[in-house]
C-alpha positions in Angstrom: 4.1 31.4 15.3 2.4 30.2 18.4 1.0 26.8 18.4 -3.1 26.7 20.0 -3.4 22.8 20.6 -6.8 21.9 20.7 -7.2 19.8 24.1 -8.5 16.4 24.3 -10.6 15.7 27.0 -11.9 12.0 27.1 -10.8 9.5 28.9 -9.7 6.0 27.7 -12.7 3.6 29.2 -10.3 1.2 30.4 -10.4 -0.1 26.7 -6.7 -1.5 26.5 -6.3 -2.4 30.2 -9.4 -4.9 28.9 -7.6 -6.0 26.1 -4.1 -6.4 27.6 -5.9 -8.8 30.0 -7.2 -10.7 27.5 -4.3 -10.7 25.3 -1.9 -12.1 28.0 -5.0 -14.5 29.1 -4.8 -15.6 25.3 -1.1 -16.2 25.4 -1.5 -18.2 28.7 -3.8 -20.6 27.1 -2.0 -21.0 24.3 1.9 -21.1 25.9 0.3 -24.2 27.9 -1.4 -26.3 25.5 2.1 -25.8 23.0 -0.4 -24.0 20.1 1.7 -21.7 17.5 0.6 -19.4 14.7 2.5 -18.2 11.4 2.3 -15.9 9.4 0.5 -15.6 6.1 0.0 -13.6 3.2 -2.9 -12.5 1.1 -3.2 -11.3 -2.3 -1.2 -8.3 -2.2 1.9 -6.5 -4.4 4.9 -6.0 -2.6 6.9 -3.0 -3.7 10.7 -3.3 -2.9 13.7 -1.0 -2.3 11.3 2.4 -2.0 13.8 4.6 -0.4 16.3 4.0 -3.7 13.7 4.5 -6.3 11.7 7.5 -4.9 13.7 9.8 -6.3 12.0 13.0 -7.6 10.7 13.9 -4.0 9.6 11.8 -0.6 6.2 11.4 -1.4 4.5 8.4 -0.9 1.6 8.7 -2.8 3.6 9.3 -5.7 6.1 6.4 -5.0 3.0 4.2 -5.3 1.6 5.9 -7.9 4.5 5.5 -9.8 4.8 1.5 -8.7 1.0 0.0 -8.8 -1.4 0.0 -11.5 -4.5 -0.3 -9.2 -3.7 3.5 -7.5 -4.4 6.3 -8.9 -3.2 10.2 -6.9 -5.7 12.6 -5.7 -3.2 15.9 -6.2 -3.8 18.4 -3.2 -0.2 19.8 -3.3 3.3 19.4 -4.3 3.4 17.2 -1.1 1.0 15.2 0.8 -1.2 13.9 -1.9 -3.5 11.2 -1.1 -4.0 7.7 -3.4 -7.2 5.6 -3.8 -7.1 1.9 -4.5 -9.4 0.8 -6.9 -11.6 4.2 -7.0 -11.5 4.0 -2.8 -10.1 6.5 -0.8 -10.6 8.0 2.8 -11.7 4.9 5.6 -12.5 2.7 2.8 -8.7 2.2 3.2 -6.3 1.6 5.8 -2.4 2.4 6.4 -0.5 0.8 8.7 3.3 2.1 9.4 5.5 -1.3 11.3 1.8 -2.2 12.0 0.5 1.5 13.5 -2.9 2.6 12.1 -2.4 5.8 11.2 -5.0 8.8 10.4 -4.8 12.7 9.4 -6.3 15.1 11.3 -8.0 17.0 8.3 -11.8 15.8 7.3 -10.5 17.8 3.5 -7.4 15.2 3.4 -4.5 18.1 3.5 -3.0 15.4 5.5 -3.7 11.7 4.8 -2.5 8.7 5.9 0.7 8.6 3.7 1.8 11.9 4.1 3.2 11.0 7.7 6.3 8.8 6.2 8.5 9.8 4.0 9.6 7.5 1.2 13.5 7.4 2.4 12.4 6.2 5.7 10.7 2.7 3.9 11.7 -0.6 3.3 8.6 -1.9 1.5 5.2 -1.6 1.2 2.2 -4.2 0.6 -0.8 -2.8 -1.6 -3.4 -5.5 -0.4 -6.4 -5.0 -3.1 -9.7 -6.2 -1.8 -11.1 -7.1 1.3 -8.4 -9.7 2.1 -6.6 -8.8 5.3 -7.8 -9.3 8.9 -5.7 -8.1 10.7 -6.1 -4.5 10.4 -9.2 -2.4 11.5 -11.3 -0.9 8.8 -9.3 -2.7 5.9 -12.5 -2.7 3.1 -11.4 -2.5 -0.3 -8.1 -2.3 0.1 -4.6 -1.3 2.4 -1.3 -0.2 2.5 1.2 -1.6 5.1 4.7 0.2 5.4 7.6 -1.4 6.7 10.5 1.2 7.4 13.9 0.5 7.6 15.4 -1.8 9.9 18.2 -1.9 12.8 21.2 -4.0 11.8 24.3 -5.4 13.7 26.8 -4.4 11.2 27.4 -0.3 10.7 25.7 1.0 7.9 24.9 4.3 6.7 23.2 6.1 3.9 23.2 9.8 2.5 20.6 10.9 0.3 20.8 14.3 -1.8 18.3 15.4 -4.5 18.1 18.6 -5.9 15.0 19.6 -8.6 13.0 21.5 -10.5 11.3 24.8 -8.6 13.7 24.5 -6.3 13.5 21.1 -4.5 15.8 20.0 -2.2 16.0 17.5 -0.3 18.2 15.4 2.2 18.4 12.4 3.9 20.5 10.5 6.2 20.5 7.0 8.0 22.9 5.3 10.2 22.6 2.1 11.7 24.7 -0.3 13.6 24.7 -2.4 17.2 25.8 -5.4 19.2 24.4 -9.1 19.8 22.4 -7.4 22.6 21.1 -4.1 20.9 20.6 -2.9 16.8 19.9 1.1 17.1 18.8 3.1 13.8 18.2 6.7 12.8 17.0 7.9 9.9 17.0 11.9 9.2 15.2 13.8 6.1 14.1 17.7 5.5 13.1 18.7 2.2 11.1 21.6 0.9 10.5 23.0 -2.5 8.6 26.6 -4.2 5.5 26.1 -5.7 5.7 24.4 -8.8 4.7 24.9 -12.5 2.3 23.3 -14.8 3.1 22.9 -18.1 1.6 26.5 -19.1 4.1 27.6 -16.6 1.1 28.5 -13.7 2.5 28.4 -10.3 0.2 27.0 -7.9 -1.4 30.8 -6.8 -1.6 31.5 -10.4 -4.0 28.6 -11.2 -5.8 29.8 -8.4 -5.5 33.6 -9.9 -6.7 32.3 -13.3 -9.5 30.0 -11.9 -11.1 32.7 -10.0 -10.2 35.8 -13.2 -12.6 38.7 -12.3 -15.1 36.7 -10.8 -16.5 39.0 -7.3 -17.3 35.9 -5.7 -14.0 34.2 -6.3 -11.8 36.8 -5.1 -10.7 36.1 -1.2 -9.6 32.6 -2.6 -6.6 34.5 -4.1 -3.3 34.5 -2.5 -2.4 38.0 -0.8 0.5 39.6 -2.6 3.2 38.9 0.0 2.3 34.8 0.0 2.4 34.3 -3.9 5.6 33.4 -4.1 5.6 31.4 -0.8 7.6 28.0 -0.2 5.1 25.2 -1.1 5.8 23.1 1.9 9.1 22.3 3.7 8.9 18.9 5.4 11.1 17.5 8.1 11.2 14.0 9.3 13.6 11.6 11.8 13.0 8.1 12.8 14.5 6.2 15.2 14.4 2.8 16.4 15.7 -0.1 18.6 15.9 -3.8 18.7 16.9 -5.3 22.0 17.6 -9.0 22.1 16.5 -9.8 25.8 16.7 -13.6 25.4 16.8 -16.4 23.0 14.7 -15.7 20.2 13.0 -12.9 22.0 13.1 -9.3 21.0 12.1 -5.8 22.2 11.4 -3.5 19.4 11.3 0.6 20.1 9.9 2.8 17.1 9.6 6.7 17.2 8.8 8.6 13.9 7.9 12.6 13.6 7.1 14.2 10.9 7.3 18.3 10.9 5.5 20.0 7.6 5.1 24.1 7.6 3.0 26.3 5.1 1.5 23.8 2.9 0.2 25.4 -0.2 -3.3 23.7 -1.5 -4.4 25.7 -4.0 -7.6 24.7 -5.0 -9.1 24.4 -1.3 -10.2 28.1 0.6 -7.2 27.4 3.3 -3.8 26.0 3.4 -2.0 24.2 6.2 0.1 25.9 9.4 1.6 23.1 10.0 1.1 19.1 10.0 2.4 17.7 13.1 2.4 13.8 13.5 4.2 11.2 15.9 4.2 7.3 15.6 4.8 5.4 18.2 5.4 1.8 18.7 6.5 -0.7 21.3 6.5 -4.2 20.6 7.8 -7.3 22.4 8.7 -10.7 20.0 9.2 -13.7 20.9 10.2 -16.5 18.2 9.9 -20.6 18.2 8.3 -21.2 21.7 8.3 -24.4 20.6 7.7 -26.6 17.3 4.3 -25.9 16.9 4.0 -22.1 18.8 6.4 -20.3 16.6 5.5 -16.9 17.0 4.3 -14.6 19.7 3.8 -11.0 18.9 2.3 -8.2 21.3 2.3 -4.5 20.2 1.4 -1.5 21.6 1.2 0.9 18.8 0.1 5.4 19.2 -0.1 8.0 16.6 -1.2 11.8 16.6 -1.5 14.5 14.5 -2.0 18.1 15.0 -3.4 19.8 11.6 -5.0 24.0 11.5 -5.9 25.3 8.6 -6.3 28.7 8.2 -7.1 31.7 5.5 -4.5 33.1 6.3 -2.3 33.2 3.0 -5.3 33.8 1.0 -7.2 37.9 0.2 -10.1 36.6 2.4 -8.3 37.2 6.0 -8.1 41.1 4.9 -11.4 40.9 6.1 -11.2 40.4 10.0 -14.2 38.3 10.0 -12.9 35.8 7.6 -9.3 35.5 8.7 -10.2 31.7 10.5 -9.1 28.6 11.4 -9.9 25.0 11.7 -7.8 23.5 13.9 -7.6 19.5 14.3 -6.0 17.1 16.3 -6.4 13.6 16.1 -5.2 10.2 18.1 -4.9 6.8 17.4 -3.5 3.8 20.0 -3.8 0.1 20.0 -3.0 -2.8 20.9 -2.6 -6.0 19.4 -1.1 -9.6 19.7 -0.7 -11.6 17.4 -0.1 -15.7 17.7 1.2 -17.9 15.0 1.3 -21.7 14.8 2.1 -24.1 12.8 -0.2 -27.5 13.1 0.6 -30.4 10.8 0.3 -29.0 7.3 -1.6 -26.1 8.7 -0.1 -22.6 9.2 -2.3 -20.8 11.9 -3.0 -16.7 13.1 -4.7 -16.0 15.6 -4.6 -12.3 17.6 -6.6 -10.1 19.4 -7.2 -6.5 18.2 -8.3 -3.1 20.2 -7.9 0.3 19.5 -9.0 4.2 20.1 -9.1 7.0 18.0 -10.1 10.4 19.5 -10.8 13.2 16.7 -11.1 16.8 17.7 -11.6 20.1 15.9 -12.5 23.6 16.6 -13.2 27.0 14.3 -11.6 30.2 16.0 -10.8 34.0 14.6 -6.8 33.5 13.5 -5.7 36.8 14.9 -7.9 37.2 18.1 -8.3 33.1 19.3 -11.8 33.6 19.5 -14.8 31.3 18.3 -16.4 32.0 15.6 -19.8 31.6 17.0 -20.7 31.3 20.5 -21.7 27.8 21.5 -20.8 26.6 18.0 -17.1 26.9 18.1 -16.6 22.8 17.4 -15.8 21.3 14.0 -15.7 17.6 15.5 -16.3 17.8 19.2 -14.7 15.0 21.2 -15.4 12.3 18.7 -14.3 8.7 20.1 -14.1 5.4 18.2 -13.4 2.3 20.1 -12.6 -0.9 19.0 -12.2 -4.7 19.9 -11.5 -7.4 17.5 -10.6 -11.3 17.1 -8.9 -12.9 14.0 -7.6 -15.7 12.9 -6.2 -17.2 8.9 -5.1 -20.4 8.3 -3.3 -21.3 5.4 -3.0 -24.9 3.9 -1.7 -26.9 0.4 -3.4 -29.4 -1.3 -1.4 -30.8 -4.0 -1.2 -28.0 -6.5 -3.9 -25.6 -4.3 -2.8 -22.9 -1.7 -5.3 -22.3 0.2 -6.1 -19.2 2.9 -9.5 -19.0 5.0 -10.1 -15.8 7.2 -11.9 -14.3 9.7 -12.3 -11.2 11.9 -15.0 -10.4 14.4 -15.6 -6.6 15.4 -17.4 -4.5 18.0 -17.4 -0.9 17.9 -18.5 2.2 19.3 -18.5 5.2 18.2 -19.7 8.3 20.8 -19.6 12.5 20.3 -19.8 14.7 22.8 -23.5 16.2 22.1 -24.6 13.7 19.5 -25.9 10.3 19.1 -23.7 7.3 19.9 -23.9 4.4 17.6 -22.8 0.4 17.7 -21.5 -1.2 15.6 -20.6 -4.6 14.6 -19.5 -7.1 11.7 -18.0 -10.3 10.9 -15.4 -10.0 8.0 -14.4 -13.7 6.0 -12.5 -14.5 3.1 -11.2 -17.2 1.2 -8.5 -17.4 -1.2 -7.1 -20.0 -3.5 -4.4 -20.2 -5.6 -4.0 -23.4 -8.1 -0.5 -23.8 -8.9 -0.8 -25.4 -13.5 2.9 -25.7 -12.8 5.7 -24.0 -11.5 5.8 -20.9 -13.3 1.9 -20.5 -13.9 -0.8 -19.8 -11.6 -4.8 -19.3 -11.2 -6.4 -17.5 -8.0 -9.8 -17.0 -7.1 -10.4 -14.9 -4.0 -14.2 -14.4 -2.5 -14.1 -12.0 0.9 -16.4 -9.3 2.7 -15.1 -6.7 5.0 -16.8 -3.7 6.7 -15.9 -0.2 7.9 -17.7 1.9 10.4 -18.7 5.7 9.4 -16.1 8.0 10.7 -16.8 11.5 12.7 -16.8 14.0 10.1 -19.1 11.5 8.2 -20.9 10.9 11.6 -20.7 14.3 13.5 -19.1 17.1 11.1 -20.8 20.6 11.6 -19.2 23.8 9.2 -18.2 27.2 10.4 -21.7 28.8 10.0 -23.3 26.1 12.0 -24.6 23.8 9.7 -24.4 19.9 10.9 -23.1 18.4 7.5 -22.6 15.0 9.5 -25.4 12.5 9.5 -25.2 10.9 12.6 -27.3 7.8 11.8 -25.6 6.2 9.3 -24.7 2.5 8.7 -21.3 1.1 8.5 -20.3 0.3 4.8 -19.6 -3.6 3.8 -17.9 -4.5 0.7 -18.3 -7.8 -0.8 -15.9 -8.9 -3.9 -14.7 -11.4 -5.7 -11.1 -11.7 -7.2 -10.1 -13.5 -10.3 -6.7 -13.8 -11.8 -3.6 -15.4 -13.5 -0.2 -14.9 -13.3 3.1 -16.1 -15.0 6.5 -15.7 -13.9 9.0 -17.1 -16.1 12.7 -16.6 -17.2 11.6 -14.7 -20.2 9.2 -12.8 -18.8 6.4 -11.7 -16.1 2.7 -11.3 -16.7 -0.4 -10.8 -14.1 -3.7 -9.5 -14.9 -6.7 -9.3 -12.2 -10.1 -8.6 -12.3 -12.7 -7.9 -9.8 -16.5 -7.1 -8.9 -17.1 -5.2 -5.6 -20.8 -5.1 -4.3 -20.8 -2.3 -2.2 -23.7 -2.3 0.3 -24.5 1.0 2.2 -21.3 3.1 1.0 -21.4 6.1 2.2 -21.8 9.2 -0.1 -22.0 12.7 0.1 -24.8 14.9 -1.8 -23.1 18.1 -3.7 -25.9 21.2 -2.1 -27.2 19.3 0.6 -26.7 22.1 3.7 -27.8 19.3 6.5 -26.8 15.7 6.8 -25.2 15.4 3.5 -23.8 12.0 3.9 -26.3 9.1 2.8 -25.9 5.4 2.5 -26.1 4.1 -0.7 -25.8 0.9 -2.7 -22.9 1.0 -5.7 -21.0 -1.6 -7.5 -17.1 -1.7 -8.7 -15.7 -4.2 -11.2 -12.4 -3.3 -13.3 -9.2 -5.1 -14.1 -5.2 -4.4 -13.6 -2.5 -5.6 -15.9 1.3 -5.8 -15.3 4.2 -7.5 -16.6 7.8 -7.2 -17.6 9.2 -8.5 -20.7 12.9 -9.3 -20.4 14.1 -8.4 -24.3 17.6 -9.3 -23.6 19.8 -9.7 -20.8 20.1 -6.2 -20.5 16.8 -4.4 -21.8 13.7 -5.2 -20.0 10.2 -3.7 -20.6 7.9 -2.9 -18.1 4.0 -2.3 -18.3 1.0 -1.5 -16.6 -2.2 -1.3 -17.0 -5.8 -0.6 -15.1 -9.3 0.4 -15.7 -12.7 0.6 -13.0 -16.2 1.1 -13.2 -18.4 2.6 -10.7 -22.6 2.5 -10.8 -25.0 3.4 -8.1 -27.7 1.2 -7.7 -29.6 4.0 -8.2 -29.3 8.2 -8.2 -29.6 9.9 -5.4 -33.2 11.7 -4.6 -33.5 14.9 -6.9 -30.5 13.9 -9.4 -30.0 11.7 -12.0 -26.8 10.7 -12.7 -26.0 7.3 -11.6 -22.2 6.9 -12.3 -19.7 6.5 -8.8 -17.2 9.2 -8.2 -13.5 8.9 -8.1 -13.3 6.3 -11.1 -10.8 7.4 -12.9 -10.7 5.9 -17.0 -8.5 3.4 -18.4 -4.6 4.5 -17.8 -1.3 2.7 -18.2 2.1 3.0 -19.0 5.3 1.5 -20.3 8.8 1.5 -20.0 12.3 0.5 -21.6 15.0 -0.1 -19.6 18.4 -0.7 -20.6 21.1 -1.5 -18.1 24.6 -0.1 -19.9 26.7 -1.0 -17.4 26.7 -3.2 -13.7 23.8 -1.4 -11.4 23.7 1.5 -14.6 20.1 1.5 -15.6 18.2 4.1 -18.8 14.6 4.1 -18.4 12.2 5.3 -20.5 8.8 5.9 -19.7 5.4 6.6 -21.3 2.4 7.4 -18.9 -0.8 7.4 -20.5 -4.4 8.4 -19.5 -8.2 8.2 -20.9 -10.2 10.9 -20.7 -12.9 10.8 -18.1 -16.2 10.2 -19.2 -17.5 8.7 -16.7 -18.2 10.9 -14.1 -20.7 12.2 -11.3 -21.1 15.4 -12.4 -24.0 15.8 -10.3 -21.4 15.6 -7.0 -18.8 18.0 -8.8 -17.0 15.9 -11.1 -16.4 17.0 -14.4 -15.2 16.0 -18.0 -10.6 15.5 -17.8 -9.3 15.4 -21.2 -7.0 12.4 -22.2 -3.5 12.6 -21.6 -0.5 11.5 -22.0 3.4 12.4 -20.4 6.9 11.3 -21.3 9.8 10.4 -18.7 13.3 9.8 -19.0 15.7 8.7 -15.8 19.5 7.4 -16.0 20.9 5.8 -13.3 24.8 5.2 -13.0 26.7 3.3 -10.2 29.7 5.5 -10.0 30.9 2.8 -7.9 29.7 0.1 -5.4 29.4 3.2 -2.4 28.0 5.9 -5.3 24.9 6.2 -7.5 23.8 8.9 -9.4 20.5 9.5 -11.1 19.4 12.3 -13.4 16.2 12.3 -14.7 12.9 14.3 -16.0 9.3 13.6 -15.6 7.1 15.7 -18.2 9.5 15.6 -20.3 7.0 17.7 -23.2 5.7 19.9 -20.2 2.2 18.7 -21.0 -0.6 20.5 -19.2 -2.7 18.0 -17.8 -5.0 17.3 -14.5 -4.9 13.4 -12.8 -7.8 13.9 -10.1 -11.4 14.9 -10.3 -13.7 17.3 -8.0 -15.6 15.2 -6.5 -17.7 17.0 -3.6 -15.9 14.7 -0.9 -13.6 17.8 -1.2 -14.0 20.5 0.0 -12.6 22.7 -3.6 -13.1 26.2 -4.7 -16.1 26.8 -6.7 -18.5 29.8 -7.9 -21.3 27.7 -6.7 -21.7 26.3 -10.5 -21.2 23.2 -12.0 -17.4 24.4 -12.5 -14.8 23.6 -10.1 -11.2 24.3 -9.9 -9.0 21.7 -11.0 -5.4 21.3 -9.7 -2.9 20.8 -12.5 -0.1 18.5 -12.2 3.5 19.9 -12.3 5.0 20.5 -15.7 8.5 18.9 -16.9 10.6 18.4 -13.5 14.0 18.0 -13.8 15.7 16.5 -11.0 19.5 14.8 -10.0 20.4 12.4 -7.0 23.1 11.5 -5.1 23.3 8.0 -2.8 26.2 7.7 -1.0 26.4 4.0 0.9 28.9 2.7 3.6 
């Protein structure tokens, strides 16, 4: 197939030759008055070791699905699914890979954030919920930071081979190794996998089939004959990075990661994907303990793209020459960013400079001739270009038994389109966080923080194939402010942490189901819910593991002409527990139960609708052959319950009659799958 790039034409403004200046300014000042930053956290949940437990496939919206109360799926596929934190999805988020922002192309999400890493490349990743980190742009109600695997000295290497259920395969491999002078590692994955079944045993083109029956309307949505037994995806992915020591305590760090997807199957939306092209890019230079008070200087200069048409190709309605269209998107992140840390007296210090550029870009053209679909109205985004330039600074402190974190970032941005408005924007984000320490296994925390994001361009600037300008290109930026309560126990016999929230939500932007002309609108919502986890160590070898979360979401009041005041994307009360039994050294049974609410709470005036409870079974045994050899067989589903995670909330672009019924995308049936880790 021949690849048509869309062309990006803008130029950068001089943006990060600004903020380079000021950055090494910054370090000047600082280098000669002996200041020093460290590092600090915020409340956050670190997930460990996600390359050895994302086993039934490389998603990583499922491996934090799976892993944090607090995020629910949004199912678009078998792969690249997207996740919400606390009912917030889209830019209301951020994801950071090694400390890259990262975007999709798509404005309906066939490509989101997490869907350009794979789960074999990862270290760890850090779920911040809340508006608690200031170090990333646009991080509002929450973030996801990814730290892939690193470089070591000694040789290393891992295999990965997992074999499933509708035929999934998948492999991975990485090798690492180096000198006192350079660490080099490369990390290899491809996987792919047929459509898969729900538990009626519906493929994904015959849920489509049996959504749209006999309907007239519904039938170009179909698959053609020749497609409905089509791959679901096939994914390939490589990573490779260096670490060269260049002096004492200093560090260059190199970081290349592509990601290759093909034929992405998403049932429930009128097109699939091509392809999914993405690239992440990173150079960064470290230097550590300057001195006893500077201890850390960090200056990165990070790039990512992705290339994203979706077409009708796969579907009856490209029989039609008139319909057989694409929307092809590209879009492009790069930043840079230093970072300072210091330690003064007591005091651990951040300070860093932020500035980034994303250009977004889209055009609608006839799939088999190249030609626009309508003269002079060819653009789906046209030239779209956010800039950005930030300061920020924690500092972190103890007094007696209370940890406490103060932070701060400053913003300025601008967001400008080639035909449309400009706008400016700017916000000062702040939080405070304590934690008081009853004794050394108990703990209370109260967090208080605000944070804003800015609108992006299909929210700003988005105009659909026949013309109509769905973007509202006056819209406010979004600020969130919450509060955070909690308690948490960690204790030799076992661990508990439950958290609860309220999120006042001050123009959040919303889109109106039917509206055919500026269909986003700034509203005011709250959010308040509570997650639960916890192990419970039974014995030295069985341990039970829970989870639990719920979330509410009310507009302050209904949108003009409907009446329904309830948020979208809140899913019910859901949870889950597990038993598991280590037989043997590093031999672990689990058993799982996964359980959901039904949602009844619901904005069924912006195409949500009534989900039935449900509830699913999984089993997984994992047996160290040896120190070098694990095996794992397991099944999720293990009932092959029919059941559906993810509402239809108009955000999403879905298949519908143009009722009040929309298609729902069923979540695979009972999945069987085997693993084999080979270490050295």
């Amino acid at each position: 197939m021949t690849r048509t790039k869309v062309q990006r034409n803008k130029p950068l403004n001089g943006l990060f030759e600004k903020t380079l200046i000021l950055s090494f300014l910054t370090y000047a000042s600082l280098h000669a008055n002996e200041v020093n930053i460290a590092t600090l956290n915020v409340e956050s949940t670190l997930i460990t070791e996600v390359a050895q437990n994302a086993q039934t496939s490389a998603d990583v919206a499922q491996a934090l699905n799976d892993s944090v109360p607090s995020i629910d799926i949004s199912r678009r596929s078998g792969i690249a699914n997207d996740i919400l934190i606390r009912g917030q999805k889209r830019d209301n988020i951020s994801v950071e890979v090694d400390g890259t922002k990262v975007y999709g192309a798509c404005p309906n999400r066939m490509d989101p954030p997490v869907s350009h890493i794979v789960a074999n490349q990862i270290e760890t990743i850090e779920v911040i919920e809340g508006p608690f980190d200031v170090e990333t742009f646009g991080t509002m109600s929450g973030g996801i930071k990814i730290t892939t695997k690193q470089p070591t000295k000694e040789l290393k290497g891992q295999i990965n081979l997992g074999v499933g259920s509708f035929n999934y395969k998948k492999v991975g491999a990485t090798l690492s190794g180096g000198t006192d002078v350079i660490r080099l590692s490369v990390t290899l994955s491809t996987e792919s996998s047929n459509q898969y079944k729900d538990g009626d045993g519906n493929t994904i083109a015959q849920q489509v089939d049996n959504y749209a029956g006999t309907n007239p309307l519904l039938q170009g949505v179909k698959y053609k004959p020749e497609y409905k037994d089509l791959q679901a995806y096939s994914k390939k992915s490589a990573m490779v990075k260096a670490f060269v020591t260049t002096a004492k305590n200093q560090e260059l760090r190199l970081s290349y990661t592509g990601n290759r997807s093909d034929n992405i199957l998403y049932g429930n939306s009128k097109m699939d994907a091509l392809w999914d092209d993405s690239n992440i890019y990173s150079v960064a230079y470290n230097i550590d303990k300057l001195s006893d008070t500077y201890q850390n200087l960090n200056l990165q200069y990070y790039k990512s793209d992705a290339d994203h048409p979706m077409a009708t190709k796969y579907r009856l309605s490209s029989n039609n020459a008139m319909m057989d269209n694409t929307n092809h998107l590209t879009t492009q992140m790069q930043g840079l960013k230093l970072k300072n840390t210091f330690i003064l007296g007591s005091h651990k210090i951040l300070f860093g400079l932020d500035g980034s550029e994303r250009l977004w870009d889209g055009r609608y053209y006839n799939t088999t001739t190249g030609d626009a679909l309508t003269a002079g109205n060819s653009k789906s985004i046209d030239n779209a270009i956010t800039n950005n330039v930030a300061l920020f600074t924690k500092i972190n402190n103890t007094y007696g038994d209370f940890d406490v974190s103060v932070a701060a970032r400053y913003d300025t941005t601008n967001i400008s389109h080639a035909t449309q408005q400009s706008n400016n924007y700017s916000a000062l984000n702040a939080n405070v966080f304590t934690t008081y320490n009853l004794n050394k296994d108990n703990k209370l925390f109260v967090g208080i923080g605000q944070a804003s994001r800015v609108p992006d361009a299909r929210e700003l600037y988005f105009v659909s194939s026949n013309g109509s300008v769905i973007g509202t290109p006056n819209l406010k930026q979004t600020t969130n402010t919450e509060i955070d309560l909690g308690y948490e126990v960690d204790s030799d016999d076992f661990k508990f942490k439950i958290k609860v929230f309220y999120s006042d939500l001050k123009d959040y932007i919303y889109i109106k189901k039917g509206a055919s002309l500026n269909a986003f609108q700034n509203i005011d919502a709250t959010v308040y819910g509570t997650e639960i986890s916890g192990s419970y160590y039974v014995t030295d070898d069985a341990t039970i593991d829970f989870g639990v979360s719920y979330k509410h979401g009310q507009k302050a009041q209904a949108l003009e002409s409907q009446t329904d005041t309830n948020l979208a994307d809140m899913a019910p009360l859901r949870g889950n527990i597990a038993l598991n039994y280590e037989y043997m050294n590093n031999s672990i049974a689990t058993i799982e139960l996964k359980a959901s609410d039904k949602w009844s709470e619901y904005d069924s005036d912006n195409g949500e609708q009534e989900l039935a409870a449900w509830s699913i079974l999984n089993m997984k045994v994992k047996h160290a052959i040896n120190k070098k050899f694990d095996f794992t067989l397991g099944v999720n589903n293990l009932l092959d319950s029919t059941y559906a995670m993810s509402n239809t909330y108009v955000d999403l672009t879905l298949i519908t009659a143009g009722t009040d019924d929309v298609m729902l995308m069923n979540e695979p049936g009972r999945y069987i799958y085997t693993n084999l880790d080979f270490k050295f």
